[in-house]
Each structure stands twice: as C-alpha cells, then as structure tokens.
C-alpha positions as CSV (number, residue, x, y, z in Angstrom):
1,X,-56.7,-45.4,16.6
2,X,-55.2,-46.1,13.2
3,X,-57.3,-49.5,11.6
4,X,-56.2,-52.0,9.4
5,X,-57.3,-54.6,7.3
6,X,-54.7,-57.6,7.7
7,X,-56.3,-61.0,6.0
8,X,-60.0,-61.3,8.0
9,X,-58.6,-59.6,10.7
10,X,-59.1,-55.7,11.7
11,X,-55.7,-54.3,13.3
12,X,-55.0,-51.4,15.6
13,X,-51.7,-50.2,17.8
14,X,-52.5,-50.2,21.1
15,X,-51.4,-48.7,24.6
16,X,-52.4,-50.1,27.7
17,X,-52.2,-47.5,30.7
18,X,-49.5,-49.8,32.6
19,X,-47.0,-48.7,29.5
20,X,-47.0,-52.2,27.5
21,X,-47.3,-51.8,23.4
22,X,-49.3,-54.4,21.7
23,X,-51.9,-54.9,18.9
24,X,-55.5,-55.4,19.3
25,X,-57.0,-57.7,16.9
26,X,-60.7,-57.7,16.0
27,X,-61.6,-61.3,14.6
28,X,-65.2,-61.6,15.0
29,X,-68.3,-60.6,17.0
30,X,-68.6,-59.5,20.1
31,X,-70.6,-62.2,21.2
32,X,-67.2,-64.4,20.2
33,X,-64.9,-64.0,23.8
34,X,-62.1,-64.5,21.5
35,X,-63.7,-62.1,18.9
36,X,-61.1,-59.0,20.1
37,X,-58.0,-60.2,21.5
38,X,-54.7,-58.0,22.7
39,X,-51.5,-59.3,21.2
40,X,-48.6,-58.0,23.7
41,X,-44.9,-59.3,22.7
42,X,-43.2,-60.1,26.0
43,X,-39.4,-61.0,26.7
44,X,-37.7,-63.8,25.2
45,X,-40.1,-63.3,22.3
46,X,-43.0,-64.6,24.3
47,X,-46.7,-63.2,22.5
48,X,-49.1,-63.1,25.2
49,X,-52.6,-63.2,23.5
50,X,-55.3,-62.3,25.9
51,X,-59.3,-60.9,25.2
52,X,-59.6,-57.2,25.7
53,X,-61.9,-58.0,28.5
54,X,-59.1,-59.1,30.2
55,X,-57.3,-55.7,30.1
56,X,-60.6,-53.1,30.8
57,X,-58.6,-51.9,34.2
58,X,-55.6,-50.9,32.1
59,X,-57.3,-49.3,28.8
60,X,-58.9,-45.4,28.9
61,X,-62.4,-45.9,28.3
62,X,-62.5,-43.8,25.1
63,X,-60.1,-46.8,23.6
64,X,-62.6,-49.3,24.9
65,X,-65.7,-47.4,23.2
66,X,-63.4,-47.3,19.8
67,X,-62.4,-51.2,19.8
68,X,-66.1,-52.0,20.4
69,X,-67.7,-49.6,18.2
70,X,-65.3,-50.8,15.4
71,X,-66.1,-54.6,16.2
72,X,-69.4,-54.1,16.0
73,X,-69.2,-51.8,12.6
74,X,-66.6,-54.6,11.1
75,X,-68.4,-58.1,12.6
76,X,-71.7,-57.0,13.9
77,X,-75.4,-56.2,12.6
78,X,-76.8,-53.5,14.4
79,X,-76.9,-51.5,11.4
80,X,-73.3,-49.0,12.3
81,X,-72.1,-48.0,8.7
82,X,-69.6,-50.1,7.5
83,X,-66.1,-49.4,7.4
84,X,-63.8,-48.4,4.1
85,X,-60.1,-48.9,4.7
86,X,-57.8,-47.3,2.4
C-alpha cells in the first residue's frame, strides 16, 4: 500500500475483494471505532464512509495487518517506529 499524509489524516488506495475502489483513511487510534474508516464513492456521487471493521470479510488479511500496523505506527504508543512520508 502506497501512504499518504493529507492534513491529520494518513491515506491509502484500497481494494476490497468484492471489486469496489475506495480510500482508507487512518484518523486516530485504534481504540477510536471511527479511527480507520473506508471511503467508497458510489453512484450518483454517493461517498459511503464506513469503519474497516465493517469490511474484514471483503479485505485480504495481509491488507488488514498493513492498515493496523500503520494506525498504530501513525496514532498509537506501543513503541512501532514512526513513519517518514516523503
């Protein structure tokens, strides 16, 4: 996954295994249920905004590891080294 800093927000392309495109957006902690959201643009222009616990059944497990590792790196204190983005 390619990160991004946007603002206070950490951003990253995503794929969920049904075929929709969206973003997820790490906000805060994982102890926040909002603190890692997927952003998926529907028709009509429609944004449905949902937490990635809401979508485990349709991500690979490798890109649940990544958005939880980075949360925790970017929001969290258990001492992961902190990110550098470019």
């Amino acid at each position: 996954m390619d990160w991004t800093r946007q603002g206070a927000a950490v951003v990253s392309s995503i794929e969920l295994t049904t075929g929709p495109r969206g973003k997820v957006v790490l906000v805060g902690p994982r102890e926040n249920p909002k603190g890692a959201v997927i952003v998926i643009a529907g028709a009509g222009g429609v944004v449905d905004t949902r937490p990635v616990s809401a979508h485990l059944d349709y991500l690979p497990a490798a890109v649940v590891a990544e958005v939880l590792c980075m949360q925790e790196r970017v929001f969290g204190a258990s001492g992961l080294p902190p990110v550098h983005f470019s």
